[in-house]
C-alpha positions, 0 to 999 in steps of 0.5 A: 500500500502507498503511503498515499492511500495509507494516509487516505485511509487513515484520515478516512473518505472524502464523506468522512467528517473525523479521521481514524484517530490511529497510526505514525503518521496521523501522530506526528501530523496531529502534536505537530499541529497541537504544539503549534497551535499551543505556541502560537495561541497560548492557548493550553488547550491545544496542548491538551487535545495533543497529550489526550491523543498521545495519552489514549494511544500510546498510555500515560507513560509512554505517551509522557516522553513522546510529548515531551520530545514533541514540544522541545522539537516544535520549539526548537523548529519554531525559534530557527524558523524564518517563517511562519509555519502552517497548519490546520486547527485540530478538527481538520481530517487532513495535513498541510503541505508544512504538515507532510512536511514536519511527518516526512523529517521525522520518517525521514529520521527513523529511517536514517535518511540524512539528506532527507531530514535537511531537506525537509527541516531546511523546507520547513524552518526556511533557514540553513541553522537546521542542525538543532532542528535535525537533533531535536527530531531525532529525539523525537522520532526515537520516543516515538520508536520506542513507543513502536510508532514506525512511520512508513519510509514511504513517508520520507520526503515523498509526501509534497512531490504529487501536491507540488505537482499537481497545484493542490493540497492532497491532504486538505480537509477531506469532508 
């Protein structure tokens, strides 16, 4: 299965109002987006919609080092950034292009593909400081392996090849 249709099934049909609430790769899209918006806000409930998912999947210890690499990583990815970072609020179904972005680094990272991981974390932050950036996704992609959330290595930097081409967001809200 492409990581495509594996993304499309996990944020469910074009119909689907709310999507399965499961796998790697929706985990990472959605704390990415949580912890933006908590940022962003100052909002503490956006950080708790995150830990509540992060709590309900992987359980309360393992869900504790996930969060807490998460935050140090957006953190990090939101102080060297050089522009604003996008994402969805969090009832949307699908990722955007920053989104699939901040999924592929992290695939990226859990599957050792170096000149991956810069190319999505220089996408993302739009600076060349990307080594603190790199440093703290690894940390994050380890918790996440030691919590046995693998994403797909079909995941690495392949997300925005199709919706750069075609002009569209792929992963746009699929209600």
């Amino acid at each position: 299965m492409s990581f495509h249709k594996s993304i499309d099934k996990q944020v469910g049909a074009r119909r689907a109002a709310v999507p399965v609430r499961s796998g790697a790769e929706w985990l990472v899209g959605v704390g990415f987006r949580c912890w933006l918006a908590g940022y962003d806000t100052g909002d503490i409930a956006c950080w708790e919609n995150g830990w509540n998912e992060y709590n309900r999947l992987l359980g309360p210890s393992r869900a504790k080092r996930a969060v807490t690499e998460l935050a140090c990583w957006v953190r990090t990815l939101r102080s060297t950034a050089s522009r604003k970072i996008e994402y969805y609020p969090f009832g949307c179904s699908g990722f955007c292009p920053d989104e699939c972005m901040a999924i592929s680094l992290i695939a990226a990272s859990q599957h050792h593909r170096c000149p991956a991981m810069q190319a999505c974390a220089l996408a993302l932050t739009g600076s060349e400081l990307v080594e603190p950036v790199i440093d703290a996704a690894n940390a994050f992609a380890d918790a996440l392996q030691e919590a046995d959330q693998r994403l797909s290595q079909e995941a690495v930097a392949a997300l925005m090849a199709p919706q750069r081409k075609a002009g569209g967001d792929v992963f746009a809200d699929r209600r």
